[in-house]
N, C-alpha and C positions, 0 to 999 in steps of 0.2 A: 466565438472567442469569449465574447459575456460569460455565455453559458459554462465556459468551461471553468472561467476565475469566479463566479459566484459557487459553482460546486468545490471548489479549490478555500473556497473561505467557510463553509459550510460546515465541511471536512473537518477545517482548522478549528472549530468551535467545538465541532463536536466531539475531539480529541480530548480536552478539556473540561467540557461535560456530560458527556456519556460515556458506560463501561467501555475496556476494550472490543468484546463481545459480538457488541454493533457497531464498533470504528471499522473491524477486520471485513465487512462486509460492504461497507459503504465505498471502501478502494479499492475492492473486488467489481463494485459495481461502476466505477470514474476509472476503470482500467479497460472493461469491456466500452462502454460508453465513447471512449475518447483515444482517438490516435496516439502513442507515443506519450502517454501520462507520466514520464518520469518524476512528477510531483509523488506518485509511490515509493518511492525510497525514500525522498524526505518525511511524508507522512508517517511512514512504517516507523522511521528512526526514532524519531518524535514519540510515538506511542511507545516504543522499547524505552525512551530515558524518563517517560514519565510511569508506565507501570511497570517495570521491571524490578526486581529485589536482588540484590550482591546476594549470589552464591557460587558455590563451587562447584556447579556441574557446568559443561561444555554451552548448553543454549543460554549460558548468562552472560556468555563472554559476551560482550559489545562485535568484535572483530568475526565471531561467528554468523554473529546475528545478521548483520550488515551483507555478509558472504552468502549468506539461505536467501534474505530476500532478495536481494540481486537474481541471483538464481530462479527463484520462482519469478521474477519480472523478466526475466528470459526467457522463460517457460514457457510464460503465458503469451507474449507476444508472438514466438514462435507459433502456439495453440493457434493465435487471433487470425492467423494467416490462412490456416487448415478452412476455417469454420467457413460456410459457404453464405451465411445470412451478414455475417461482417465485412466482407471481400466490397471493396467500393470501386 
């Protein structure tokens, strides 16, 4: 549980002060790592309102966005279930 809110505050910094680049991977990595991290969607949101730029194609929309990564945090946890070195 430590381990999981010290990577949970980590994350949060690094949001802040690193590109997205290496945010996108660090909750790739706290998603395999960790049962049921739905701290990912907050994360992710977080990163969408702090780099994201108002335009008018479809991936700017807020309500898009929020919908894909959901999605892919479905995805994945479906994947986590498949994989044979994760199974506990």
């Amino acid at each position: 549980m430590l381990k999981r809110i010290l990577f949970d505050l980590v994350i949060l910094v690094a949001i802040f002060v690193l590109p997205w680049w290496i945010n996108i991977p660090l909750l790739f990595i706290a998603i395999f790592s960790f049962r049921n991290f739905y701290e990912f969607l907050l994360f992710a949101t977080i990163i969408f309102a702090v780099y994201s730029v108002p335009d008018g194609r479809l991936i700017s929309n807020q309500y898009f966005y929020l919908a894909l990564v959901s999605f892919i945090f479905i995805l994945i946890e479906l994947f986590k279930r498949q994989i044979i070195f994760y199974k506990k």
